[in-house]
N, C-alpha and C positions, 0 to 999 in steps of 0.2 A: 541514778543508781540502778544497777541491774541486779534481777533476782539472783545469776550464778554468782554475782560480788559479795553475797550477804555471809556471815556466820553467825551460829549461834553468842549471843553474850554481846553482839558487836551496836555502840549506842550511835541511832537513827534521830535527826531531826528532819522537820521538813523546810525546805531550800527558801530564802529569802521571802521570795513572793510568792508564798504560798503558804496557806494555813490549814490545818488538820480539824477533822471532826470525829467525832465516834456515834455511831448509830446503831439502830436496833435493825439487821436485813435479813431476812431470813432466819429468823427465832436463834439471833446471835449476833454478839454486840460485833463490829464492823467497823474498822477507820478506815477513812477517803483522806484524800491530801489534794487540794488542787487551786489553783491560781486562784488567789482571795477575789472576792466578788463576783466568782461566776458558778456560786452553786446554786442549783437548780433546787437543791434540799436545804437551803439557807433560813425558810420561814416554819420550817416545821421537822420532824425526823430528826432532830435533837436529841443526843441523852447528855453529849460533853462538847464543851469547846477550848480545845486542847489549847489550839493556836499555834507554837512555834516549841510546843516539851520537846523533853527530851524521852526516847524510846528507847526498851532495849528489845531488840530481835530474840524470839525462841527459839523458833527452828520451823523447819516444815510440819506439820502435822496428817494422818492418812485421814482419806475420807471416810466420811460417818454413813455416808447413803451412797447407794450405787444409781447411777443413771440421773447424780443431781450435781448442776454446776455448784460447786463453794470454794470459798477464798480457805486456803490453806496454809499461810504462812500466817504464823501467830506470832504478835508481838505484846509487852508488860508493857503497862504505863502508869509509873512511879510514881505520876502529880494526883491520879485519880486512882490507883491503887486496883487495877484489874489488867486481867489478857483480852485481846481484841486478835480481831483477822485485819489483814489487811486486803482492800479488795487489789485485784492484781491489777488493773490501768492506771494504780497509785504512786507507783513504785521508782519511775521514774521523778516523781517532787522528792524523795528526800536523796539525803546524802548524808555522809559517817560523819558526827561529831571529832573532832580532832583535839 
């Protein structure tokens, strides 16, 4: 999935072999999506494990700090009932529910 593909409302899951996290990164909760069993943050940096939910995309959101990288596409997550960022070299594991 590419980030120009996305719209707001539009519902995201991640791709077969690949499972989803939500973390705390930067004083803000945070999803990663990437090929099961090679997360480096697998033993610890836990808040959820989503697994294979389903997402709905927000939209882009502007930045809060000037001169700091952050992930700015926000997405809801219905199973656990909060908004997250997604980090952006995520973006490519999921694809649009059908």
């Amino acid at each position: 999935m590419k980030v120009s593909e996305l719209k707001p409302g539009m519902l995201l899951r991640p791709k077969k072999r690949c499972s989803m996290s939500i973390l705390r990164l930067f004083d803000t909760d945070c999803v990663v999506c990437h090929a099961r069993d090679l997360h480096w943050w697998k033993k610890n940096k836990h808040r959820a494990n989503t697994s294979r939910e389903v997402i709905i995309y927000v939209g882009k959101k502007s930045k809060e700090q000037k001169n700091v990288y952050e992930y700015r596409h926000e997405v809801y997550i219905p199973s656990v009932g909060m908004s997250a960022r997604v980090a952006a070299e995520c973006w490519r594991n999921f694809e649009p529910v059908e």
